[in-house]
C-alpha positions in Angstrom: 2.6 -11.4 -22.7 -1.1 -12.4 -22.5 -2.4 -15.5 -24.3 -5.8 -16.5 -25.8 -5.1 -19.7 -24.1 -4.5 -17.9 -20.4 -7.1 -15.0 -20.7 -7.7 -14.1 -17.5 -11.5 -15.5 -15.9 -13.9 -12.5 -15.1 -15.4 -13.9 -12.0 -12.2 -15.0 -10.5 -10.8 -11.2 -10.8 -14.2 -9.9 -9.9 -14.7 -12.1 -6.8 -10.5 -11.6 -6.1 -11.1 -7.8 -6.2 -14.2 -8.0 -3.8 -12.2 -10.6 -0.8 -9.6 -8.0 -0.8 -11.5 -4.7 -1.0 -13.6 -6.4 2.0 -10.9 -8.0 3.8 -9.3 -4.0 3.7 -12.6 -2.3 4.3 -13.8 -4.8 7.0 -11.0 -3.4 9.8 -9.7 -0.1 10.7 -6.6 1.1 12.0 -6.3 3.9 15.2 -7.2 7.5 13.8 -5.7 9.6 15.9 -2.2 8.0 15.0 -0.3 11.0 13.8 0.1 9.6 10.7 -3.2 8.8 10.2 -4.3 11.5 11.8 -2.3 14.7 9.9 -3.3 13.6 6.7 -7.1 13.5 7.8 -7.2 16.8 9.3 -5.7 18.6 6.1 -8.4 16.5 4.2 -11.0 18.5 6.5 -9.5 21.6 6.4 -9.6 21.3 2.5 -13.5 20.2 2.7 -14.6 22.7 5.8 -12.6 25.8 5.3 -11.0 25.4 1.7 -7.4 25.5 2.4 -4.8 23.1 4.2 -3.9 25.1 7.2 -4.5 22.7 10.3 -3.6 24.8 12.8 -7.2 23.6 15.1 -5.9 20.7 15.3 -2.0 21.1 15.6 -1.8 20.1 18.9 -3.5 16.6 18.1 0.0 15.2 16.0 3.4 15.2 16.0 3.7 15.1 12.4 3.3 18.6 11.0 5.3 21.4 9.3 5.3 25.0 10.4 5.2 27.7 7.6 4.7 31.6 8.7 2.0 31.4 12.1 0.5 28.6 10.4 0.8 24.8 11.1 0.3 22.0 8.0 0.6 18.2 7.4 4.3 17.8 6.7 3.6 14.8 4.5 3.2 14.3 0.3 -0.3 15.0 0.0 -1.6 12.4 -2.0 -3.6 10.2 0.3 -5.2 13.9 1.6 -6.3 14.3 -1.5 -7.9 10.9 -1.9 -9.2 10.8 1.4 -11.3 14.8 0.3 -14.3 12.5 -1.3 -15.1 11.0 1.7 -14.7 13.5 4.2 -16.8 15.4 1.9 -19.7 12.9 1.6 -19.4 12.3 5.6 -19.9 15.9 6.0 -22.8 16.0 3.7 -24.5 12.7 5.0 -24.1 13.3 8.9 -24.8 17.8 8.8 -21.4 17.9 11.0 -18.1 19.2 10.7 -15.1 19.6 13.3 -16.3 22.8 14.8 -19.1 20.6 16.5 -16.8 18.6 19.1 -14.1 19.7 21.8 -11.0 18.7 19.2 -9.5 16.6 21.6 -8.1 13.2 22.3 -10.5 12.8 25.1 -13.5 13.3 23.4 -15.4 10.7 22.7 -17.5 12.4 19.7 -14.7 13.7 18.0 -12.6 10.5 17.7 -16.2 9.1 16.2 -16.2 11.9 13.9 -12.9 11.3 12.6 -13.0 7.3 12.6 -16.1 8.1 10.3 -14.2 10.0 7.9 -11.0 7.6 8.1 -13.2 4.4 7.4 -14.8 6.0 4.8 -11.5 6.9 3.0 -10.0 3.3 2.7 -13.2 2.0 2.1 -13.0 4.4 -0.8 -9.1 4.9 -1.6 -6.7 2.2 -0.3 -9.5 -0.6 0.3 -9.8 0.1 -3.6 -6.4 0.0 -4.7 -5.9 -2.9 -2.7 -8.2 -5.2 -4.7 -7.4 -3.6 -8.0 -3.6 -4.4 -6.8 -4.4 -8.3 -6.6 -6.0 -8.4 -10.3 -3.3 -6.8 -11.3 -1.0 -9.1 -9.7 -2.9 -12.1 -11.2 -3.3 -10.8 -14.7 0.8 -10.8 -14.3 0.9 -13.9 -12.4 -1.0 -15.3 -15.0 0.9 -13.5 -18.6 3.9 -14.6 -16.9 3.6 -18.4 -16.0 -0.2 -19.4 -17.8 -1.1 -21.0 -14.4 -4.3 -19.8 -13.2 -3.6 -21.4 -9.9 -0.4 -19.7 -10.0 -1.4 -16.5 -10.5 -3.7 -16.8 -8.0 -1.2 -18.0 -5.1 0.8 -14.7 -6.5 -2.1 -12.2 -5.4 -3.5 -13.8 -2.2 0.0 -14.3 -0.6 1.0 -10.6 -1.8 -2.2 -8.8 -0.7 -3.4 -10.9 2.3 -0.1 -12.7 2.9 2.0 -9.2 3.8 2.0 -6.2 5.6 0.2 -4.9 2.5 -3.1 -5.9 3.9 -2.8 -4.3 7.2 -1.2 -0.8 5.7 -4.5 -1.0 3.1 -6.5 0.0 6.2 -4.8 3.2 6.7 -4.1 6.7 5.2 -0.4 6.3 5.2 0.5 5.8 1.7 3.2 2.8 1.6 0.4 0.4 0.1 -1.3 3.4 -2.2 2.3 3.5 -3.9 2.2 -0.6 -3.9 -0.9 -0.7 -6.1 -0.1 2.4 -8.4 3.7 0.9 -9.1 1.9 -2.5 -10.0 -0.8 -0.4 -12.5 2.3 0.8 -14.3 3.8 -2.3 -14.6 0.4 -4.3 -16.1 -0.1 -1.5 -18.4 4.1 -1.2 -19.5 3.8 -5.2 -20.1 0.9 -4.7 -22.6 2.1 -3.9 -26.4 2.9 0.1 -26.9 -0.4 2.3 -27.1 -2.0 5.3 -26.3 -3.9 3.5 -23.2 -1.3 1.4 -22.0 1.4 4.4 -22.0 -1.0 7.1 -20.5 -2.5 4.5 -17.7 0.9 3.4 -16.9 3.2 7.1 -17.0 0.1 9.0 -14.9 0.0 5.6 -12.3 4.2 7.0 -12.0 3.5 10.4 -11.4 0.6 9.8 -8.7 3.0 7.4 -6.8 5.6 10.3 -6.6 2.3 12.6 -5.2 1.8 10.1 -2.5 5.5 9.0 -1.6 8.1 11.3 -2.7 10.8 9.0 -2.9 8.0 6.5 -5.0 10.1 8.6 -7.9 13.3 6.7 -7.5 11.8 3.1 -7.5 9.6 4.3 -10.5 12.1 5.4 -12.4 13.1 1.7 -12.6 9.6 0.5 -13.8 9.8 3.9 -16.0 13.6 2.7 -17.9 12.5 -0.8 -18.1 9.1 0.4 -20.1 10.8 2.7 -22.2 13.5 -0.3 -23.3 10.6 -2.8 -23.6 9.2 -0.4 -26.5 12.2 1.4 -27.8 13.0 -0.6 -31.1 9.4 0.8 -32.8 8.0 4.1 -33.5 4.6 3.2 -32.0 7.4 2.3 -29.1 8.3 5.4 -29.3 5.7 7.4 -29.3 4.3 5.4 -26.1 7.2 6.7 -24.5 6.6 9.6 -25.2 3.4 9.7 -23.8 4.1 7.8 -21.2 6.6 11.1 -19.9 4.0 13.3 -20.6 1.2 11.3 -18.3 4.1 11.0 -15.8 4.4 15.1 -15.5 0.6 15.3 -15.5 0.4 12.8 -12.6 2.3 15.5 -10.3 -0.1 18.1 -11.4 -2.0 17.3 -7.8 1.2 18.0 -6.0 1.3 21.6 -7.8 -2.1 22.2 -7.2 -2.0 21.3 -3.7 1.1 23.1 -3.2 0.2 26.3 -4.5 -2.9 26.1 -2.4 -1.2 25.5 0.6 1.9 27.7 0.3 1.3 29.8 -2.5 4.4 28.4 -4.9 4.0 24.4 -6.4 7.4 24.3 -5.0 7.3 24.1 -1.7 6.8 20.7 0.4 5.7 20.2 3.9 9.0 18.3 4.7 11.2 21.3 3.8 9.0 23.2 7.6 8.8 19.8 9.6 8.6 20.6 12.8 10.3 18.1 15.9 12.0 15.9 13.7 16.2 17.2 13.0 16.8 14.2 11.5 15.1 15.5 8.7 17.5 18.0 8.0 20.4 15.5 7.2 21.1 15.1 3.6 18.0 15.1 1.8 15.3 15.5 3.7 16.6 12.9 6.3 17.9 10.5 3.6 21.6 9.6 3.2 23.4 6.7 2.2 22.0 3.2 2.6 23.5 1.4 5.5 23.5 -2.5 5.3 23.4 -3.3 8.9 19.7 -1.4 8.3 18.8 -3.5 5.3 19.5 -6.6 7.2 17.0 -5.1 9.9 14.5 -4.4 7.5 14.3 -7.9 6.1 15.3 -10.0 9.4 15.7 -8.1 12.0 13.8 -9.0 15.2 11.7 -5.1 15.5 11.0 -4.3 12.2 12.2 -7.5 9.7 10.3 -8.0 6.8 9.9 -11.7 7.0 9.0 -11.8 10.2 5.5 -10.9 9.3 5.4 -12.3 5.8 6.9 -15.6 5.4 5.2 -15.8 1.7 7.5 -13.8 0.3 10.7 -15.9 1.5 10.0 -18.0 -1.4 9.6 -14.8 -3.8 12.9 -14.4 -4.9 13.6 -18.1 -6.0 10.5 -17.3 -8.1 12.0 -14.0 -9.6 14.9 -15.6 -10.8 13.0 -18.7 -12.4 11.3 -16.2 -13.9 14.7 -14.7 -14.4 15.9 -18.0 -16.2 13.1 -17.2 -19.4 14.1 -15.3 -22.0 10.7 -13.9 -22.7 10.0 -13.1 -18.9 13.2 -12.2 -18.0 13.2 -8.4 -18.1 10.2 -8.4 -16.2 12.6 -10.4 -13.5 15.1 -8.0 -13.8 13.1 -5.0 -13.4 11.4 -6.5 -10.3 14.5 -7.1 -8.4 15.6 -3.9 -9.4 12.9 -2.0 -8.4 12.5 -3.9 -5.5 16.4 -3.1 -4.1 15.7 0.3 -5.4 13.0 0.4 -2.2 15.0 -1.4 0.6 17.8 1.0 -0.4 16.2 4.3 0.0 14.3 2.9 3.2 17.9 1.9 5.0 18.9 5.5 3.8 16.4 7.0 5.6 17.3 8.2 9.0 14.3 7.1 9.8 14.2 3.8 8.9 12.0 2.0 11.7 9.1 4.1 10.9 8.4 5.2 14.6 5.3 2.5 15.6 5.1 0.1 12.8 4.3 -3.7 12.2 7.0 -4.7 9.4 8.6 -2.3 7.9 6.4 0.4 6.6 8.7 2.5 4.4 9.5 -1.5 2.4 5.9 -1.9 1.2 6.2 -1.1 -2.1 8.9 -3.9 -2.1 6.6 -6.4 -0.6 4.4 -5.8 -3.8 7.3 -6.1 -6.2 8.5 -9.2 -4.6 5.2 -10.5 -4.8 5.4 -10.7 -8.7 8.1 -14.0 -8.1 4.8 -15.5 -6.2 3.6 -17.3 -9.2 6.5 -18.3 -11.1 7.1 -20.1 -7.9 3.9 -21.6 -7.7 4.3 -22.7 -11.3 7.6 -24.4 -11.1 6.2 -27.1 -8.0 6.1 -30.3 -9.4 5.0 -32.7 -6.4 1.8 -32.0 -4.3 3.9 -32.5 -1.2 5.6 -28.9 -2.4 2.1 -27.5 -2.9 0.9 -28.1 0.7 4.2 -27.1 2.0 3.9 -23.5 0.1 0.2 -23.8 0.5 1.0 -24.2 4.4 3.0 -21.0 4.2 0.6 -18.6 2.6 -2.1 -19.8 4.7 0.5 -19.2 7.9 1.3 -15.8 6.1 -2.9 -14.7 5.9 -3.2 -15.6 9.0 -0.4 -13.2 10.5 -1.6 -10.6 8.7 -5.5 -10.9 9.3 -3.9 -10.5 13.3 -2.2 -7.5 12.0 -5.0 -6.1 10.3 -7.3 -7.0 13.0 -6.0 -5.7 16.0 -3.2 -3.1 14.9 -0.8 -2.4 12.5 1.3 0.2 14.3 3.5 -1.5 16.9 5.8 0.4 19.2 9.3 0.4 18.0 10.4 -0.9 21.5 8.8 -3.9 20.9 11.0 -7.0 19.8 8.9 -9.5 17.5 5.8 -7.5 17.6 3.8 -9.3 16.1 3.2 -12.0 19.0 4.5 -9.7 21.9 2.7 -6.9 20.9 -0.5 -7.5 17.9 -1.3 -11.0 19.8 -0.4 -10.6 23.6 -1.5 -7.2 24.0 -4.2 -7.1 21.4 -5.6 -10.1 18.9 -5.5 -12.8 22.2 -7.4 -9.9 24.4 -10.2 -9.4 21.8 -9.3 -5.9 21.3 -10.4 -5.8 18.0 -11.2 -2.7 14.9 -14.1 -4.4 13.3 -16.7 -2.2 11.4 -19.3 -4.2 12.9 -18.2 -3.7 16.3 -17.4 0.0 16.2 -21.1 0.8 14.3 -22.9 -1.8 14.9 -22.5 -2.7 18.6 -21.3 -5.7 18.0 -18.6 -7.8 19.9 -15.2 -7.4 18.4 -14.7 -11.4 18.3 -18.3 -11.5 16.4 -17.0 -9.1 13.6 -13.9 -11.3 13.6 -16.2 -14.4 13.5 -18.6 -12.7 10.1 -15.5 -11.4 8.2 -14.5 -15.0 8.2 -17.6 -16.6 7.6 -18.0 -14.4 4.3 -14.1 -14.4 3.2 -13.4 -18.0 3.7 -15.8 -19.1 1.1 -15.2 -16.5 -1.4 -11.1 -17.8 -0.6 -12.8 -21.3 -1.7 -14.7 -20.5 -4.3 -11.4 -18.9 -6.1 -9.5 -22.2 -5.3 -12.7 -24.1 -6.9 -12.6 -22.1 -9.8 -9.1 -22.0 -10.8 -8.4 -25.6 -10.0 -11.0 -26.2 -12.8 -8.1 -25.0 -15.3 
């Protein structure tokens, strides 16, 4: 779908990729929130002691599966595995490991220890994907409308302008699966080849390592690739391989499986511990209810526009990009995919997330949505329209900069959380997770103050540089 004419400009994807990775990076979320928390302590065990027992530190979560006299994370062990890097290097760097602090709540020195670790693990996982999410998002943007400005508008409001931004600074994986379901996509829109079909089919198979149920909504992206190349045998073939990348994606999840439990077929879900609900249908999923959807997207605890306005205008920009023949597939499978994640979420008996800003289980549907950004954008004709969208995104980033800032996992007794909870109880109070004021001794409202006085320029110099088009 890419053009000579609309080739995508180096520096704005370079300096796009760095305002995101920074903006993700530059704030932290609250490690010792279970689900923070479980994922991180298999990701030591795995580093200090070689296995995924984390029985030391079983009374520290709620979230954890009992196999046997041993305790484990009960969650898809993707973003355990990504987070094993930098556990390792913090080890290596600082000479300490677990067995050095009290491993409690109440210590001081071990909530340090495992801050260190957790910051160092989006910085090097999520933060990452994050910014490689929003080029990919305006390399779509862009082969789908040819508006650089467009494009543009796409990945800002999708990546700053949601949720997205403030999941990013976590271990949870709702925003790993975001960015890996958007590398498939780029790759599936390119022409059939052997580096399109295997970046694309492993980008499926790691989603489903991270988020189980990532399988359902990538089997969507997966159908709609293999009917975009399906008339040709270099089509073909790139399907092919595509499958095959797909089935080595999971090979983490056997690997890690057999490690922990000694069979590749055994999940931590199937030994949750605390949770019955779990034990309904499959694994806690059953079938969607619609009074849930309409909480997930509206609804005053957990609704999805709530916290991202953007993406009320996302839609309308799927089905213009619905009305082209030559982008409409790309429409269809967006909407699709999308539904295929709100679906699944209001199955889940679950749904809420337990403390969550937005609904946490939607975000790969925030990201999916996102892709009717730029068609949007494109299709303005007056300025007035421009600064009323422009208006939005910029009332979006600044919700979500709150959310990142302050905290990202609200209380589900909370009604609008965002001001009631993020703003009264935390943003307006100055009770801040800034890197420079948790290492540096800084003030959280002066590591506020520096994040925006390095983003806001590079946010202008993007605007500069593709108004110049």
């Amino acid at each position: 779908m890419e053009t000579e004419a609309v080739r995508p400009d180096r520096g704005v994807r370079a300096m796009l990729f760095l305002l995101v990775w920074l903006s993700v990076a530059w704030f932290g979320s609250w490690e010792l929130n279970p689900n923070n928390a479980v994922r991180m302590f298999a990701a030591v065990s795995l580093v200090e002691q070689g296995d995924a027992t984390i029985d030391e530190f079983a009374g520290l979560t709620i979230d954890k599966a009992t196999f046997g006299a041993h305790t484990y994370s009960d969650k898809a062990p993707g973003m355990t595995l990504l987070a094993v890097p930098a556990v390792a290097l913090a080890t290596w760097a600082t000479g300490t490991t677990s067995a050095d602090h009290g491993l409690s709540p109440y210590d001081p020195g071990f909530a340090r220890f495992l801050r260190l670790r957790q910051r160092m693990a989006v910085a090097l996982g999520p933060a990452l994907l994050a910014g490689l999410a929003a080029v990919l998002l305006y390399d779509i943007g862009l082969a789908s409308t040819g508006v650089r400005g467009a494009a543009l508008f796409g990945a800002v409001g999708t990546m700053l302008g949601t949720p997205l931004w403030g999941w990013s600074t976590t271990v949870t994986g709702h925003a790993a699966v975001a960015a890996l379901y958007l590398v498939a996509i780029r790759n599936f829109l390119s022409p059939p080849g052997t580096r399109a079909a295997l970046l694309g089919g492993v980008a499926l198979g790691l989603a489903a390592v991270v988020e189980y149920q990532a399988v359902i909504a990538g089997s969507v992206i997966a159908g709609w690739a293999a009917w975009r190349w399906r008339d040709t045998a270099e089509g073909r073939r790139a399907i092919a391989l595509a499958a095959a990348a797909g089935l080595a994606g999971l090979m983490p999840l056997l690997s890690y499986n057999l490690l922990a439990f000694g069979t590749p077929f055994r999940i931590g879900y199937s030994g949750v511990e605390g949770f019955d609900g779990m034990k309904q249908g499959l694994f806690g999923l059953g079938w969607p209810r619609i009074a849930v959807l309409v909480e997930i997207l509206v609804g005053d605890r957990r609704g999805l526009f709530w916290v991202a306005p953007v993406l009320l205008v996302a839609p309308l920009g799927l089905a213009s990009l619905g009305d082209r023949p030559r982008t409409r597939s790309l429409a269809v499978m967006a909407a699709l995919a999308a539904a295929a994640v709100l679906l699944v979420n209001a199955a889940y008996v679950y749904w809420d997330g337990g403390n969550s800003t937005g609904p946490r289980h939607a975000m790969p549907a925030a990201a999916l949505l996102g892709i009717g950004l730029a068609p949007w954008w494109a299709g303005l004709r007056t300025a007035w329209e421009r600064w009323g969208v422009a208006a939005l995104l910029a009332l979006s980033v600044a919700i979500n900069a709150a959310i990142a800032a302050a905290d990202v996992f609200a209380p589900p007794e909370y009604r609008y959380p965002f001001w009631r909870y993020v703003m009264k109880q935390w943003f307006l109070r100055g009770d801040l997770r800034t890197w420079p004021s948790e290492w540096l001794g800084w003030t959280a409202w002066h590591g506020f103050a520096l994040y925006l006085a390095v983003a806001v320029p590079l946010g202008m110099w993007l605007v500069r540089r593709v108004a110049r088009y």
